[in-house]
C-alpha positions as CSV (number, residue, x, y, z in Angstrom):
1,X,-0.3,-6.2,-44.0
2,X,-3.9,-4.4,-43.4
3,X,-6.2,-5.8,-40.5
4,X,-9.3,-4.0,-39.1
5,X,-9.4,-3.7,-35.3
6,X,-12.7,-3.7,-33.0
7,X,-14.4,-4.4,-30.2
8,X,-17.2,-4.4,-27.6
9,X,-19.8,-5.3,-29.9
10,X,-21.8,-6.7,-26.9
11,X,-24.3,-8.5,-28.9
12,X,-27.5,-9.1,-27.2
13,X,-26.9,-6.0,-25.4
14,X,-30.2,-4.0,-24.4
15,X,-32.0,-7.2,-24.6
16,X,-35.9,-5.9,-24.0
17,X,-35.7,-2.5,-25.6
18,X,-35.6,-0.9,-29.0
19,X,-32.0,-1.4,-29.6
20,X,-32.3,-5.1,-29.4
21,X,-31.3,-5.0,-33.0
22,X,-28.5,-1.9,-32.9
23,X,-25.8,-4.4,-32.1
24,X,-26.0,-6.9,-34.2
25,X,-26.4,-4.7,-36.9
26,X,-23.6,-3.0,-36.1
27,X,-21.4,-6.1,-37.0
28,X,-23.1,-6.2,-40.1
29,X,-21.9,-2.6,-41.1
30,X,-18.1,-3.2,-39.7
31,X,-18.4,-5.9,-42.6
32,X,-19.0,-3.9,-44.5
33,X,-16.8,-1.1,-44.1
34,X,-13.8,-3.6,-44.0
35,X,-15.0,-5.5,-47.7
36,X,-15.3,-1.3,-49.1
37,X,-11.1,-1.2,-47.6
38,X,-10.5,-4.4,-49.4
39,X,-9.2,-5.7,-45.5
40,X,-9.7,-9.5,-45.1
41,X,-8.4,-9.8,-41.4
42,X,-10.9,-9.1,-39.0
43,X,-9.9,-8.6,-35.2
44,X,-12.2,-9.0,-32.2
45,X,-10.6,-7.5,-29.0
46,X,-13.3,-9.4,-27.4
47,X,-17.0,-9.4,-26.1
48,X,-18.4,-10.3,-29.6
49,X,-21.4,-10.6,-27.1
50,X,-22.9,-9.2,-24.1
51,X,-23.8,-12.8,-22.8
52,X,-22.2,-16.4,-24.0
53,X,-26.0,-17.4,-24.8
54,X,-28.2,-15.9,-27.5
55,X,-31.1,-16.4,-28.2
56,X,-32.3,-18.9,-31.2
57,X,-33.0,-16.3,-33.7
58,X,-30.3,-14.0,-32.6
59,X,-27.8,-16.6,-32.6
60,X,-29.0,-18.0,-36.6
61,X,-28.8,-13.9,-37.1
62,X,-24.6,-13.8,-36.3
63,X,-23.7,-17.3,-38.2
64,X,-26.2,-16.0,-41.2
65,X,-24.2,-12.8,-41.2
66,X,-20.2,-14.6,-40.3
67,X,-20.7,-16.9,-42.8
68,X,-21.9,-14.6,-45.8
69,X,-18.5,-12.2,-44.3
70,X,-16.5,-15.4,-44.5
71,X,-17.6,-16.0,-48.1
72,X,-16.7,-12.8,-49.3
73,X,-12.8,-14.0,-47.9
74,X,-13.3,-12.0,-44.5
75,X,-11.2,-14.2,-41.4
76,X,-11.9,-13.6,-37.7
77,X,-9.4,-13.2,-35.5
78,X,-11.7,-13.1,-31.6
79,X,-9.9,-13.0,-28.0
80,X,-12.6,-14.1,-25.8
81,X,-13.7,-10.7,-23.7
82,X,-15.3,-11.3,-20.2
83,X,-18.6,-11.0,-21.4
84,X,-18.3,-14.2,-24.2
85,X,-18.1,-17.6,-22.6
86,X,-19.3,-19.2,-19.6
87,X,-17.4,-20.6,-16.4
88,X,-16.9,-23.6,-18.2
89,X,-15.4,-21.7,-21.4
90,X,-19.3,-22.4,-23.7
91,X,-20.9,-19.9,-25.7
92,X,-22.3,-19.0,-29.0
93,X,-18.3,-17.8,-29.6
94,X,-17.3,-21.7,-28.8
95,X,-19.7,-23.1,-31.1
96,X,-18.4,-20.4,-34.0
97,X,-15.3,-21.5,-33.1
98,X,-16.1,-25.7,-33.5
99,X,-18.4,-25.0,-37.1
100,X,-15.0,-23.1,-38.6
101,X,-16.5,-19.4,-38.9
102,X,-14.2,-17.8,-36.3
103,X,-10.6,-18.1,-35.2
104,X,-10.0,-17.7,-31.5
105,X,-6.7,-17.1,-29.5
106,X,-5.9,-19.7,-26.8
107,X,-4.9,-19.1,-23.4
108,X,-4.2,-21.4,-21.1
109,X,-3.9,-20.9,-17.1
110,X,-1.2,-23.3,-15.7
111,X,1.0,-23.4,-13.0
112,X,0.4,-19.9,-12.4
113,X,1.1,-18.5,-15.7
114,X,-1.2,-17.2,-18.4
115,X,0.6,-19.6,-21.6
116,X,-0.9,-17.9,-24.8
117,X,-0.5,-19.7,-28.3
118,X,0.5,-18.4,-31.2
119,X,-2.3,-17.9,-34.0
120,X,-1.5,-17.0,-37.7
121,X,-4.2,-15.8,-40.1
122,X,-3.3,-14.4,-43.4
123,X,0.6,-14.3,-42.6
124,X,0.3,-12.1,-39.2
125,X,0.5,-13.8,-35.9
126,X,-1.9,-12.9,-33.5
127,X,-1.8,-13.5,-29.8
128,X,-4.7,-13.3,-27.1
129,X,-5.2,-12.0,-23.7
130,X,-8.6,-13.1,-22.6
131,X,-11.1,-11.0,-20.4
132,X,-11.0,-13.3,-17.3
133,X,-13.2,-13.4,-14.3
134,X,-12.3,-11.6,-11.6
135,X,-10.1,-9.7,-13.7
136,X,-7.3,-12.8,-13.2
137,X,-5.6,-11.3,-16.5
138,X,-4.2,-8.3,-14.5
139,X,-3.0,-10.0,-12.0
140,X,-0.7,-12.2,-14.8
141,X,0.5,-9.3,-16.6
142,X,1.9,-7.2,-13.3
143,X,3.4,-10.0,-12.1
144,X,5.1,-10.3,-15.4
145,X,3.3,-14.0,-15.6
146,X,2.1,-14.3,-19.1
147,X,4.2,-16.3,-21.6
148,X,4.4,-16.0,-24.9
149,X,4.6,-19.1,-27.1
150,X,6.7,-19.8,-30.2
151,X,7.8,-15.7,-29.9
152,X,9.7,-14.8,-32.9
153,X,10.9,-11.3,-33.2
154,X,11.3,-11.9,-37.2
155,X,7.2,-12.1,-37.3
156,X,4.5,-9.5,-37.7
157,X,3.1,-10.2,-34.5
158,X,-0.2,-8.3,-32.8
159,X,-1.3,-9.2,-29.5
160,X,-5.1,-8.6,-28.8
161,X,-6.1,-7.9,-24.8
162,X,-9.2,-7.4,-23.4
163,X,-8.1,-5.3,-20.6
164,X,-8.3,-1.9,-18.9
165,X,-4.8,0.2,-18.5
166,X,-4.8,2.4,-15.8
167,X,-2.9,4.8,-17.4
168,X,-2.8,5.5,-21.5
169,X,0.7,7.8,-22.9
170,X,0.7,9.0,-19.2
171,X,-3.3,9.6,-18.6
172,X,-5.4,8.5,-16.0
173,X,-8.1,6.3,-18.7
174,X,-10.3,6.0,-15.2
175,X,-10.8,9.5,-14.7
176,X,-12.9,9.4,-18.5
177,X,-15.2,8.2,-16.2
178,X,-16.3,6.8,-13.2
179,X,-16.9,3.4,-14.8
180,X,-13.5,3.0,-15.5
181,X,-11.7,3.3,-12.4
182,X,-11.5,-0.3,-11.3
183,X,-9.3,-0.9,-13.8
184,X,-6.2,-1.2,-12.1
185,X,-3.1,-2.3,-15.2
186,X,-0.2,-0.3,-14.6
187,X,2.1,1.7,-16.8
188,X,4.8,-0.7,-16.0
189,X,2.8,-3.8,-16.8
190,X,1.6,-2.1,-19.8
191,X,5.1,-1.4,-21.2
192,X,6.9,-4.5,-20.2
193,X,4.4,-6.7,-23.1
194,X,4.2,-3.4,-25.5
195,X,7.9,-3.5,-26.2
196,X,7.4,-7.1,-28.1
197,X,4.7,-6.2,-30.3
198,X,4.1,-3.4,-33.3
199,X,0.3,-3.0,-31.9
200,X,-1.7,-3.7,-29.1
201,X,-4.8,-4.3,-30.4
202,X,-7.0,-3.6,-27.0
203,X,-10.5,-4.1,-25.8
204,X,-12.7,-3.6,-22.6
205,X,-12.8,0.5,-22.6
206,X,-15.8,1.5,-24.6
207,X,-14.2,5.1,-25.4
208,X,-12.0,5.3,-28.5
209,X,-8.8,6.6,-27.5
210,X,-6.8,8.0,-28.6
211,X,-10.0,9.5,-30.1
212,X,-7.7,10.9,-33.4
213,X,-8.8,10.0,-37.1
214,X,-4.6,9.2,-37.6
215,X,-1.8,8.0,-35.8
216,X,1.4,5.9,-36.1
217,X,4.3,4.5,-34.0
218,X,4.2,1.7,-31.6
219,X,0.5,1.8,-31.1
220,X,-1.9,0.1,-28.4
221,X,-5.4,1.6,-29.3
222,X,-8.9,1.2,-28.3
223,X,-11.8,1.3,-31.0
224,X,-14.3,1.9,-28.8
225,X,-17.9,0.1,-28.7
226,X,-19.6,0.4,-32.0
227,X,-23.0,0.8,-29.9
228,X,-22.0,-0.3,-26.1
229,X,-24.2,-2.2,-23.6
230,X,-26.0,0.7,-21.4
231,X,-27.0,4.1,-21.2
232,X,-23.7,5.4,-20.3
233,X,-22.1,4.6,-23.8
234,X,-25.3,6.0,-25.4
235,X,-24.3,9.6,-23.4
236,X,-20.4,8.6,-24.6
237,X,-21.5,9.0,-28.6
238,X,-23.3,12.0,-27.6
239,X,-20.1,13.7,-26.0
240,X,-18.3,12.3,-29.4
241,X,-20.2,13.8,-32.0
242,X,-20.7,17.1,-29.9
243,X,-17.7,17.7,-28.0
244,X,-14.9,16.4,-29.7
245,X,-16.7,16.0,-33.1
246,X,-16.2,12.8,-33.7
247,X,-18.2,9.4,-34.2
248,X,-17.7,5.8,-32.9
249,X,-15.5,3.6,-35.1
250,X,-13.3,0.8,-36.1
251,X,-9.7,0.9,-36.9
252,X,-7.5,-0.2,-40.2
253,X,-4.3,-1.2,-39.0
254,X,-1.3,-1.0,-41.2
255,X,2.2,-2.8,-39.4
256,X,4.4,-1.1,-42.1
257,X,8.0,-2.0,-41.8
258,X,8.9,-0.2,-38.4
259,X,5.7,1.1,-37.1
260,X,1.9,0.9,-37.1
261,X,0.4,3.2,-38.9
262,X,-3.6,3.2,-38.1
263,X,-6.8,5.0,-39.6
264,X,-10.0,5.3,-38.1
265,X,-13.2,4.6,-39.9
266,X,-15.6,6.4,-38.3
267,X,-19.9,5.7,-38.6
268,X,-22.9,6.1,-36.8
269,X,-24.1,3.2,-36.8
270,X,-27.3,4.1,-37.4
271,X,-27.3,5.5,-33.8
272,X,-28.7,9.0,-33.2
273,X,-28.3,11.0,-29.7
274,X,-30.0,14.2,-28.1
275,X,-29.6,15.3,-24.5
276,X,-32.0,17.9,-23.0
277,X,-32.5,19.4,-19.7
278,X,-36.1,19.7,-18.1
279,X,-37.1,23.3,-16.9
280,X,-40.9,22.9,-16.1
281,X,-43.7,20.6,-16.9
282,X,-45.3,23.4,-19.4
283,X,-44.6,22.1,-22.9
284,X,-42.4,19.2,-22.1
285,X,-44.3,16.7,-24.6
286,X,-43.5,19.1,-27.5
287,X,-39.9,19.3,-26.5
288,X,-39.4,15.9,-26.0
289,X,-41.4,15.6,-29.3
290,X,-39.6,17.8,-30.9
291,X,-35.8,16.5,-29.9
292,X,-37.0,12.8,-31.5
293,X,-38.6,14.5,-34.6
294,X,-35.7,16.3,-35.8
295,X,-33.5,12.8,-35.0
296,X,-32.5,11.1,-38.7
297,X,-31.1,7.7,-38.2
298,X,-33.0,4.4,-37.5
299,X,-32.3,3.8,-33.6
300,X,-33.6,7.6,-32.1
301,X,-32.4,7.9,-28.4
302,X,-32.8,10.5,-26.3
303,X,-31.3,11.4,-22.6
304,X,-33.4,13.6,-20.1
305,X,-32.1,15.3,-17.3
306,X,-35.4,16.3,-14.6
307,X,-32.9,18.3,-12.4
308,X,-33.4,17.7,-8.3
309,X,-36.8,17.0,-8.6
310,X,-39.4,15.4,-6.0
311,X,-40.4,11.5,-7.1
312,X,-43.8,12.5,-7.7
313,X,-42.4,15.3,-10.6
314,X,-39.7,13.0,-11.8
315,X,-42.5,10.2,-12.0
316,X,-45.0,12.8,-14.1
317,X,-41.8,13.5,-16.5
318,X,-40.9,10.1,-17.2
319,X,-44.2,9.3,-18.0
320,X,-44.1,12.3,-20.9
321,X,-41.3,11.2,-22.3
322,X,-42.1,7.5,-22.2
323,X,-45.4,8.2,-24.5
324,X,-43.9,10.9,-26.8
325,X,-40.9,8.1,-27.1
326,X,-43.4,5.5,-28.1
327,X,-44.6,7.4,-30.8
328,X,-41.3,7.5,-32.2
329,X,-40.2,3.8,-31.3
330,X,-37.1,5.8,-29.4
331,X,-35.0,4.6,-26.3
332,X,-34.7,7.1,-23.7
333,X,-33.1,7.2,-20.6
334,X,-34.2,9.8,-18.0
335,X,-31.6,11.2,-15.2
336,X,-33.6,12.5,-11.9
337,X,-30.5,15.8,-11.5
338,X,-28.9,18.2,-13.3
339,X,-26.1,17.8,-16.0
340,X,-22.6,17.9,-14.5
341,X,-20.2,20.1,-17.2
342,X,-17.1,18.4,-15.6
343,X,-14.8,17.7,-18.1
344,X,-10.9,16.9,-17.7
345,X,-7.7,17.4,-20.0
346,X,-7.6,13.9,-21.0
347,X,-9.9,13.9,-23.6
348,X,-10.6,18.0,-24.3
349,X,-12.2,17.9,-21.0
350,X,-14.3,15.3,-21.1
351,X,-15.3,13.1,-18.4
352,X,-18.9,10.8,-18.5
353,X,-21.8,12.4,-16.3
354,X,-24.3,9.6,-16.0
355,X,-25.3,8.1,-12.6
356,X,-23.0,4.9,-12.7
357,X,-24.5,1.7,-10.8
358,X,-20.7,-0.5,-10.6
359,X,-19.3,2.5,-9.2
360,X,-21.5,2.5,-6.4
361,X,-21.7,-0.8,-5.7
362,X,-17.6,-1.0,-5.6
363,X,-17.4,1.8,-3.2
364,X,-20.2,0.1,-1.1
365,X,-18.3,-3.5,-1.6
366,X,-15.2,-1.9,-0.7
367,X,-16.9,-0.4,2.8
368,X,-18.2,-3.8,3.5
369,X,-14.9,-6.0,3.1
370,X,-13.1,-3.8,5.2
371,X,-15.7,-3.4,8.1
372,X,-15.7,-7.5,8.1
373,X,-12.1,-7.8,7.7
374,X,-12.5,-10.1,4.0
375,X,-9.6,-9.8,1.7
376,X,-11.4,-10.7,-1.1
377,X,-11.0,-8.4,-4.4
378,X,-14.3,-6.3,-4.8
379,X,-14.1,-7.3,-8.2
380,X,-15.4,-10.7,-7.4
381,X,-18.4,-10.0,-5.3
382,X,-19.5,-7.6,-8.2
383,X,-19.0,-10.4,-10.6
384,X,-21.1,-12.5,-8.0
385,X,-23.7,-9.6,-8.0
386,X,-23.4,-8.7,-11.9
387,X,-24.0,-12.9,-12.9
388,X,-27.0,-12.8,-10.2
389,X,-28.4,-10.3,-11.8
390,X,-28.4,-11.1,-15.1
391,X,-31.4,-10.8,-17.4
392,X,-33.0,-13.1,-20.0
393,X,-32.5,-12.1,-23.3
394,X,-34.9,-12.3,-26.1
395,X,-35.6,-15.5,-27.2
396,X,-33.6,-16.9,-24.9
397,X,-34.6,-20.1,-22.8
398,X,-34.8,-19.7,-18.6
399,X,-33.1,-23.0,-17.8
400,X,-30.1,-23.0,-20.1
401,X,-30.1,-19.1,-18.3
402,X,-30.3,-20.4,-15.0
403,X,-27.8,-23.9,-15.5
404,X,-25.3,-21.0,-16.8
405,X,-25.9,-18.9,-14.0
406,X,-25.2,-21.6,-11.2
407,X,-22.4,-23.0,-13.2
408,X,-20.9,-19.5,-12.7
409,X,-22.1,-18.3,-9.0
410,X,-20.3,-21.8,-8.4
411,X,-17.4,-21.0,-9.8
412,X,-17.1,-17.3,-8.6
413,X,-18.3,-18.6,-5.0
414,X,-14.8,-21.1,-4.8
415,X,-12.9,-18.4,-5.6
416,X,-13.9,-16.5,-2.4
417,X,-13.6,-19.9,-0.4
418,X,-9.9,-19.9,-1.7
419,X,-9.6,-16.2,-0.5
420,X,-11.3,-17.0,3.0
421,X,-8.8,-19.5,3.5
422,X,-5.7,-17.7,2.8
């Protein structure tokens, strides 16, 4: 029985810039790519979308395009990621779930156990670990806390997490980069719920790994983002296509009789990268002109590195490649030091070199916590500081916005009261 895996499709991701679109267009091709397989199972390792509420037009974009899918015999499998609902479990995902489109997994948190229900789709039985706040889901599976409803070893049965594991066949996943390494999953936890199911079908880590085009046995896999959410993934297809020489994907998952055999379909996604390193302001505009001319697909992005420049220099530079970017209705990113060529054995020496904001706030979260003597996990306060922070996306109204933004702080705020008082 043939499924196609993926996840991370964050959409509504870059909400004010020119990849507004990239995301959602992306489900659109991973559509199509499983109709051209002749694969009628779609699987959703969660965050469908970068935030539970679209926009109007965005939103009638996804039910237009799930609905046409779901005419053409396409089913949705989704586990909720930690990007998808609200505190209050609402969302565009909800309401695709209510009007039919979509099938969702079902967890349920009581008496301090994760309880997930069975869900069969076109004779496989799927089971969901959600993405939950604070990173809750963790906790469950090391303390060995998750149960498994109506388990029946005689069934093709999948379980779908939206989780990080600390380690992958023996590799540190956080050292791919520094984004990564609050992901704290153990080997053990990771084996004790891999040796009940023929695939973990896994989301959360934006890196396809393993990052092979084949591979079989008892498989847990990560697709990878189609797209992602922020300039670090953008830098992630670039060390892809140019290191390993490979391209984002999705996955076609066969169960077999014994073992999982898995394929990767790989596609740009209309997504094309340059990186380029700044070495004086004399003829930067025909560089930067040049790198987004010679770029072929729709969405042209383009990564700068200034070196240790003064603010007034880095200032001039961005300013050069903001108007040569314009001309080409490109997204760029520019990085004020010089590429780091650090790369590790994991993935043929590969390890992410962009500036990354959650990493510094952590550490800085971490310092703070222990100088105050708090035990509260630093995951929450940046899950306080990430949902304070959150922007408006396009189309999108300020007070449905700001009631889901309470509703959460609220929620996330009587989770450190419970920790205070412990």
């Amino acid at each position: 029985m043939d499924f196609i895996h993926t996840a991370d499709i964050h959409i509504g991701a870059f909400p004010h810039s020119v990849l507004r679109r990239a995301n959602i267009e992306a489900l659109s091709k991973i559509i199509e790519l499983a109709l051209s397989e002749n694969v009628k199972t779609l699987v959703i390792a969660g965050d469908l979308f970068e935030t539970p509420r679209l926009g109007h037009e965005a939103t009638l974009n996804v039910i237009k395009i799930i609905k046409n899918a779901v005419r053409e015999g396409i089913r949705f499998v989704i586990t909720p990621g930690s990007h998808d609902l609200t505190a209050k479990g609402h969302g565009v995902l909800t309401i695709l779930k209510e009007v039919g489109l979509v099938n969702v997994t079902e967890a349920i948190e009581e008496k301090y156990k994760l309880h997930l229900k069975p869900l069969e789709v076109n004779g496989l039985v799927f089971y969901g670990i959600p993405g939950l706040r604070g990173e809750r889901e963790v906790e469950y599976l090391e303390k060995r806390k998750v149960v498994y409803e109506n388990y029946s070893e005689n069934r093709d049965n999948v379980l779908i997490a939206h989780t990080g594991l600390y380690v992958y066949s023996g590799l540190e996943i956080s050292k791919i980069s520094p984004k990564y390494r609050v992901i704290k999953l153990s080997e053990e936890a990771y084996s004790s719920i891999h040796k009940h199911f023929k695939y973990l079908a896994l989301g959360h880590i934006h890196f396809p790994i393993p990052h092979h085009e084949f591979f079989e046995g008892k498989v847990a896999a990560y697709p990878g983002a189609p797209i992602g959410r922020d300039a670090n993934d953008i830098y992630e297809t670039y060390i892809l296509r140019t290191k390993l020489g490979t391209n984002r994907r999705i996955l076609l998952v066969n169960l077999g009789l014994r073992n999982a055999k898995v394929r990767a379909l790989t596609d740009n996604f209309g997504v094309d990268v340059r990186v380029m390193e700044v070495h004086g302001m004399e003829g930067l505009a025909e560089e930067v002109r040049k790198n987004l001319k010679d770029m072929s697909e729709k969405y042209r992005c383009l990564i700068v590195y200034t070196g240790k420049v003064g603010l007034e220099e880095y200032s001039r530079i961005r300013k050069i490649v903001d108007d040569e970017s314009k001309k080409f209705n490109a997204w760029f990113h520019v990085i004020r030091r010089e590429p780091q060529e650090e790369y590790i054995t994991l993935l043929e020496e590969f390890r992410s070199d962009l500036s990354n904001i959650e990493e510094l706030e952590r550490e800085a979260i971490e310092k703070a916590l222990e100088k105050f003597g708090l035990k509260i996990p630093p995951t929450t306060i940046m899950d306080l500081i990430s949902t304070l922070g959150r922007e408006y996306g396009e189309g999108m109204r300020k007070v449905d916005v700001n009631e889901e933004v309470t509703d959460e702080v609220l929620k996330i705020l009587e989770q450190i009261f419970e920790e205070l008082k412990k």
